[in-house]
C-alpha positions as CSV (number, residue, x, y, z in Angstrom):
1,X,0.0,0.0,0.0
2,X,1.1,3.7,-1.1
3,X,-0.4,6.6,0.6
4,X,1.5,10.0,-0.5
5,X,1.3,12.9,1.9
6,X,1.0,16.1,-0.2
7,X,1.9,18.6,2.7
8,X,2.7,22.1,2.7
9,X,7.0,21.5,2.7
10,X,6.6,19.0,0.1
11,X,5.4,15.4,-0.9
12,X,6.0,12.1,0.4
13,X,5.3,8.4,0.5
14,X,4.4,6.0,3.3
15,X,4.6,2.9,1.9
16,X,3.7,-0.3,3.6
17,X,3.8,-4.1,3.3
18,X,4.8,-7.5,3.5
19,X,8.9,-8.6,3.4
20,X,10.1,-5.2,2.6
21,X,12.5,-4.2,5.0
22,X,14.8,-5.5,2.3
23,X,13.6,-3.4,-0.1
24,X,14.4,0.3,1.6
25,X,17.0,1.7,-0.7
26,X,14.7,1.3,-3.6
27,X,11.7,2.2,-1.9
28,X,13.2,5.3,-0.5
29,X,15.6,6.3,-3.2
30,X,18.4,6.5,-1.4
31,X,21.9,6.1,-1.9
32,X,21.7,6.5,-5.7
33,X,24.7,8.2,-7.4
34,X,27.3,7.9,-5.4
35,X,25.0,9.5,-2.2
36,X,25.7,7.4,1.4
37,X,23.4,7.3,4.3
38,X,23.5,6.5,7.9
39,X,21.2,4.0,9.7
40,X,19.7,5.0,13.4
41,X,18.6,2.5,15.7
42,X,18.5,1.2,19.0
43,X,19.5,-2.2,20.9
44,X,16.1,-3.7,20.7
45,X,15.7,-3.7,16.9
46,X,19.7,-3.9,15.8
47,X,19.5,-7.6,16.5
48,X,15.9,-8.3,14.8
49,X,16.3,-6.2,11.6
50,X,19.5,-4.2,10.8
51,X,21.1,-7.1,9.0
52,X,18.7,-7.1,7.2
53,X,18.4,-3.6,6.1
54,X,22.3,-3.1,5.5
55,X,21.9,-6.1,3.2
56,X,19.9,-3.1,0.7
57,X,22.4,-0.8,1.2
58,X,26.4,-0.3,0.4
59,X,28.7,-2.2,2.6
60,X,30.1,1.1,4.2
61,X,27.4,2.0,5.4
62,X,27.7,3.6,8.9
63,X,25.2,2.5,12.0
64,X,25.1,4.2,15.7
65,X,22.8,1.9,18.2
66,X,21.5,4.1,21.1
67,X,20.0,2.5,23.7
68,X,16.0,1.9,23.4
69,X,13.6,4.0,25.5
70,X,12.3,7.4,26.3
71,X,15.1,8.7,28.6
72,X,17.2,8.7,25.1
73,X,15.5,11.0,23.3
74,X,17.7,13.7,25.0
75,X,20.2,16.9,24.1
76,X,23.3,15.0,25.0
77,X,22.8,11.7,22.6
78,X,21.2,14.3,20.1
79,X,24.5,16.0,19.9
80,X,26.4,13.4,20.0
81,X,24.7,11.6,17.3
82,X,24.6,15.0,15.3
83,X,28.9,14.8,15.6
84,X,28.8,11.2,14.3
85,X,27.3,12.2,11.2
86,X,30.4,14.6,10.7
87,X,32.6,12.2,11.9
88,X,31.1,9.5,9.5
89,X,31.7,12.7,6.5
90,X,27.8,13.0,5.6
91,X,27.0,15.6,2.6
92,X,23.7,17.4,2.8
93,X,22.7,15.2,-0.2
94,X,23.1,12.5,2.1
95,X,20.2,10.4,4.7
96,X,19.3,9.3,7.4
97,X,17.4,6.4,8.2
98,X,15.6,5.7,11.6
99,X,14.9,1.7,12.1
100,X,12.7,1.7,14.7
101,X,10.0,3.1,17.1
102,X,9.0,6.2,18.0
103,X,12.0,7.5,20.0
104,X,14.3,6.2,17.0
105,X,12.6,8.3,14.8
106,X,12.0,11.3,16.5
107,X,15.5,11.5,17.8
108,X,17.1,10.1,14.1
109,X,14.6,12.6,12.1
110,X,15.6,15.8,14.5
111,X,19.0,14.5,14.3
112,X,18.9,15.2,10.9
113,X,16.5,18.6,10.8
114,X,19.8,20.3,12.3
115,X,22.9,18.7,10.7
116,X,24.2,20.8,8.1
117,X,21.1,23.0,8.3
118,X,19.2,19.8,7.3
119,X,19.4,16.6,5.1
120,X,17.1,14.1,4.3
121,X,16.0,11.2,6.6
122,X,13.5,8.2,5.8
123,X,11.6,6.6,8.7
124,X,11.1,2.8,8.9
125,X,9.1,1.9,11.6
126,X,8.9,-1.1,13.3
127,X,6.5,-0.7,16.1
128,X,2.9,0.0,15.8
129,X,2.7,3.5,17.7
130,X,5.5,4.4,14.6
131,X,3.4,2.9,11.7
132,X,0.3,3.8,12.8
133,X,1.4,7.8,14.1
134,X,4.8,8.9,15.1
135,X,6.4,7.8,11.5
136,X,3.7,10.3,9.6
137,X,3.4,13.8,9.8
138,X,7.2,15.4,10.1
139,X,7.6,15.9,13.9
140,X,11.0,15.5,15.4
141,X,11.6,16.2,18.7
142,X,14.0,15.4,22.1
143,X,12.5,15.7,25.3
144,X,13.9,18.8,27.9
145,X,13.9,18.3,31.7
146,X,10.6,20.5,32.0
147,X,8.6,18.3,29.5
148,X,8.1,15.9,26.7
149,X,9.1,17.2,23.0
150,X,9.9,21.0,24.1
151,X,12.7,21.4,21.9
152,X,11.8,19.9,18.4
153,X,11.1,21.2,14.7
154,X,8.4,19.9,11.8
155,X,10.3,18.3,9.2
156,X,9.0,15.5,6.8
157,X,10.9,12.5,6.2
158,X,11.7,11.8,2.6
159,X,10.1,8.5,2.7
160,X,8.2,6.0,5.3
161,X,8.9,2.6,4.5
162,X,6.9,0.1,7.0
163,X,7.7,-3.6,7.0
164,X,4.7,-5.5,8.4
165,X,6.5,-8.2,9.7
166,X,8.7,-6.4,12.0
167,X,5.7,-5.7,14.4
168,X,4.8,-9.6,15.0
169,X,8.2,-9.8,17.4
170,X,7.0,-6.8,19.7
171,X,7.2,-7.5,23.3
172,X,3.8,-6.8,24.8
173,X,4.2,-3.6,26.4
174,X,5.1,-2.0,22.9
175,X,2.0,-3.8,21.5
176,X,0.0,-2.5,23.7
177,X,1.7,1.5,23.3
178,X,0.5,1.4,20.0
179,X,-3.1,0.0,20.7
180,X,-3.3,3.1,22.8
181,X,-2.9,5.6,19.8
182,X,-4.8,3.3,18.1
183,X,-8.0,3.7,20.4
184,X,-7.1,7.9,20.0
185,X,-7.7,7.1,15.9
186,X,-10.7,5.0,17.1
187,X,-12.1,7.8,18.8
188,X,-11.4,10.6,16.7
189,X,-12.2,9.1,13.2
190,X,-14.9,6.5,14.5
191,X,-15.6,4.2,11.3
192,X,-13.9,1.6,10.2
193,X,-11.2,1.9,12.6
194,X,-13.4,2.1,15.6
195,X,-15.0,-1.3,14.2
196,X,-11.5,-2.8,13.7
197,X,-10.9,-1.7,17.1
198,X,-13.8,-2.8,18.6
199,X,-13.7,-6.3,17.0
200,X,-10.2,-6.8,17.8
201,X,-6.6,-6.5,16.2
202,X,-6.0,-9.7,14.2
203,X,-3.1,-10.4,11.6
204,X,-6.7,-10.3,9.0
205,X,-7.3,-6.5,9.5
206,X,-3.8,-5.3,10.9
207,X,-3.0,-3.5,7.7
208,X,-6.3,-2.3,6.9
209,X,-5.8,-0.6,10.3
210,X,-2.6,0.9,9.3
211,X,-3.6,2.2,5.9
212,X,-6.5,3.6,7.8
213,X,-4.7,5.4,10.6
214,X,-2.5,6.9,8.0
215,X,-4.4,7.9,5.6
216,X,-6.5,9.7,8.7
217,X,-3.6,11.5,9.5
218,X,-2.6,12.3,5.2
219,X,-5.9,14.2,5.8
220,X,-5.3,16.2,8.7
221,X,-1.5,16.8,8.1
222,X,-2.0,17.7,4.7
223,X,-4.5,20.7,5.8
224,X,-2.9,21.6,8.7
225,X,1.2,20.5,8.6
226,X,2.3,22.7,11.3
227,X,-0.6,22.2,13.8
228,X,-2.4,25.9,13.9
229,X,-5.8,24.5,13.8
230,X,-6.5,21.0,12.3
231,X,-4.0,18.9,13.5
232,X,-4.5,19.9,16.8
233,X,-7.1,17.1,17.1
234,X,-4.1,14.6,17.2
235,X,-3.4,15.1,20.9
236,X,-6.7,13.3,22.1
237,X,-5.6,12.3,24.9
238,X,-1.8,13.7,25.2
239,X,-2.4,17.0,27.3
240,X,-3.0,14.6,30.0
241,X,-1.1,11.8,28.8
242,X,2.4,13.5,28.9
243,X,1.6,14.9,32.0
244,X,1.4,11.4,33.2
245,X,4.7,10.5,31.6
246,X,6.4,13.3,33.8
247,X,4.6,12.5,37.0
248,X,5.3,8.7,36.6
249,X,9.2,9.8,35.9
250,X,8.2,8.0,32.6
251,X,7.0,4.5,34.3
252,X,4.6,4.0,31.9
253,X,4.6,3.5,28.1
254,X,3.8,6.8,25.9
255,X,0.6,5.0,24.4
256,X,-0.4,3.7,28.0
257,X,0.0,7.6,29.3
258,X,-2.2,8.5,26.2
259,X,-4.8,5.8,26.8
260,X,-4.9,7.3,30.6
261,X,-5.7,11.0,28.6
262,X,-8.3,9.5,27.0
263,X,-10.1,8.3,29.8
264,X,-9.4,11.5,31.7
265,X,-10.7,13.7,29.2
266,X,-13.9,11.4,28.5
267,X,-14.6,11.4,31.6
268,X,-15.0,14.9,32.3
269,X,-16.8,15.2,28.8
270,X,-19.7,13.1,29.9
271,X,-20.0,14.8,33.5
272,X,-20.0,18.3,31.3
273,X,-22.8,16.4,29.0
274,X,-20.9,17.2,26.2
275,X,-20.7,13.2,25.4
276,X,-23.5,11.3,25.2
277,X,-23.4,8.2,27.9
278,X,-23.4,5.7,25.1
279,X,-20.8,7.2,23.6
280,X,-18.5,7.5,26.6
281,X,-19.5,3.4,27.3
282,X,-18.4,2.6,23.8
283,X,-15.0,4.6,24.7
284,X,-14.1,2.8,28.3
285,X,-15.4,-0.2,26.5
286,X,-12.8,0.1,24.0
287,X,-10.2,1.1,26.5
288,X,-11.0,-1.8,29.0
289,X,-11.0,-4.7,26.3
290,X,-7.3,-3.5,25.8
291,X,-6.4,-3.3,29.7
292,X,-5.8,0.1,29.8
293,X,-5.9,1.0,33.1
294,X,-6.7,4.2,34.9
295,X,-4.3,6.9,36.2
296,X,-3.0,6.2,39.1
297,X,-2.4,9.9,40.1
298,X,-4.4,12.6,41.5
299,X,-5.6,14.2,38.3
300,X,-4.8,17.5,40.1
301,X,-1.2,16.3,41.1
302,X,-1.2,15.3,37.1
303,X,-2.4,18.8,36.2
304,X,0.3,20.7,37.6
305,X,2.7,19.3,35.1
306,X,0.6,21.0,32.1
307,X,2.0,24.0,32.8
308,X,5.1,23.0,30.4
309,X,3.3,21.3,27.8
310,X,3.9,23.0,24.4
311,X,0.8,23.4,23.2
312,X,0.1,26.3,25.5
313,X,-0.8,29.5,23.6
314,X,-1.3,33.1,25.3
315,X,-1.9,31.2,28.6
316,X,-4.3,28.8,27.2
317,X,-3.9,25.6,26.4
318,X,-5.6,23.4,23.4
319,X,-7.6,20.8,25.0
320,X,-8.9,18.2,22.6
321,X,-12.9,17.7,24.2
322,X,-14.8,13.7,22.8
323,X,-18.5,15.0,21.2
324,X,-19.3,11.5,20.2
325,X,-17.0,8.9,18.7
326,X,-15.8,10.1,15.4
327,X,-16.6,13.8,16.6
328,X,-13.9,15.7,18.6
329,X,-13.0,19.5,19.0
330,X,-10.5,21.6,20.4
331,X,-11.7,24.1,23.2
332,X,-9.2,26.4,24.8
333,X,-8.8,26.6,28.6
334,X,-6.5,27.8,31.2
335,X,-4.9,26.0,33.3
336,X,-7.3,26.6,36.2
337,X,-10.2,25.7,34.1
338,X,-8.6,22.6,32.6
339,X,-8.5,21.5,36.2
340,X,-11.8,22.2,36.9
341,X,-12.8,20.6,33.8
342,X,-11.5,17.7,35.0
343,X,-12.1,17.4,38.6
């Protein structure tokens, strides 16, 4: 499958399937005349699948493993990544490639979005929070001590390439990371995907799930790349969710915390009556059947950790409200009546 994102800083293609990990370089269009690249990845998926993506590429190819997990996406292994790429003599008609999850390619694609003022990157994903969200959409980011993603930039990959079979060895607890963003697609598109969700994730629909969730996103992205308006519905769930990730000193898995949002903000949607009982049933429903569980915070302890969250705009912050599955807005609140909202 072949979904191209026509955004506002230029096309590209998210390309997905069956055995083609091996397959990058041509899929991609990297390293053609004489250009190199650099493969990004951590110690998780080295072992699993960067054989067999060097096996595409030229035998010199350079490869930096950082170690896998949140607490890398950081200034210090940013910088020092961004001096291996001189080191390894990168042009800026060069690449970067980021094999891997969500960290990998949000630490790989900023990586990149600064080095030389900027070179290509293409992101192959191999989790399904990546496939299904982080890999799509151009944001690159490392996290700050204050917050999650506070120093970061919008830049599209030059390609997503997304080999299927690399998400049938995920552990459980990355499984179940994805399934959170997936419930946020769920929720905000309704549909098909809320019926895929509801049913169950099976190897029969998992792709049609993927092509769904990213062609959801093509949509938004397209209209709305840099998140003034549009795209702003993406972060169902996140105000909260990264809150949760600081308070927790990140215990729990990003699509977890996100899954914990979602609750939080449906939740004080029904108790508002802005969502209709059934509505909010068929969301808890969703999020129980995948053992989501709820925050195990204060939601006013929780709160107090907003007050870094980068979506905060002349003292207000963008707080993404459920209407009804498949019908979400974004209503602007301060801080003090975000926690009143929710209380």
């Amino acid at each position: 499958m072949k979904t191209t994102i026509a955004a506002a800083t230029g096309s590209y293609p998210v390309i997905s399937g069956h055995g083609i990990l091996k397959d990058v370089r041509t899929l991609a269009g990297v390293c053609e005349g004489g250009r190199r690249a650099v493969v990004i990845t951590d110690d998780n998926v080295a072992p699993l699948y960067l054989d067999t993506l060097l096996s595409s590429l030229p035998a010199d190819t350079p490869r930096h493993i950082v170690p896998h997990g949140e607490a890398s996406k950081n200034w210090t292994l940013a910088g020092e990544l961004t001096e291996a790429l001189a080191a390894d003599g990168l042009c800026r008609d060069d690449a970067v490639i980021a094999l891997g999850g969500g960290v990998v390619g949000d630490l790989a694609g900023f990586v990149a979005s600064v080095y030389m003022r900027g070179i290509s990157y293409v992101q192959v994903p191999t989790t399904l929070l990546a496939a299904i969200d982080s890999s799509v959409g151009g944001k690159t980011a490392v996290d700050l001590k204050a917050g999650k993603n506070l120093a970061g930039r919008i830049y599209p990959p030059k390609a997503v390439v997304c080999d299927l079979d690399t998400l049938s060895t995920l552990p459980g607890t990355e499984w179940k990371c994805g399934l959170g963003e997936a419930v946020k697609y769920a929720v905000l598109a309704g549909g098909e995907i809320f019926d895929i969700m509801r049913e169950g994730v099976t190897e029969n629909n998992l792709e049609r799930l993927v092509d769904l969730a990213v062609d959801y996103k093509r949509r938004i992205v397209e209209e709305d790349e840099n998140e003034k308006g549009l795209r702003r519905l993406l972060n169902l769930g996140h105000t909260f969710g990264h809150a949760v990730e600081t308070e927790s000193a990140l215990g729990f898995p990003h699509g977890v915390c996100v899954a914990m949002g979602i609750k939080i903000i449906a939740r004080a949607c029904v108790k508002a009556g802005m969502l209709p009982k059934e509505d909010y049933l068929a969301v808890t429903s969703l999020l129980q059947k995948y053992g989501f569980p709820d925050c195990p915070y204060p939601v006013g302890a929780v709160a107090e950790h907003i007050v870094h969250d980068k979506k905060i705009e002349s003292g207000k912050i963008n707080v993404v409200t459920i209407r009804g599955i498949g019908k979400c807005d974004v209503v602007p609140m301060t801080l003090g009546e975000l926690k009143e909202f929710v209380s």
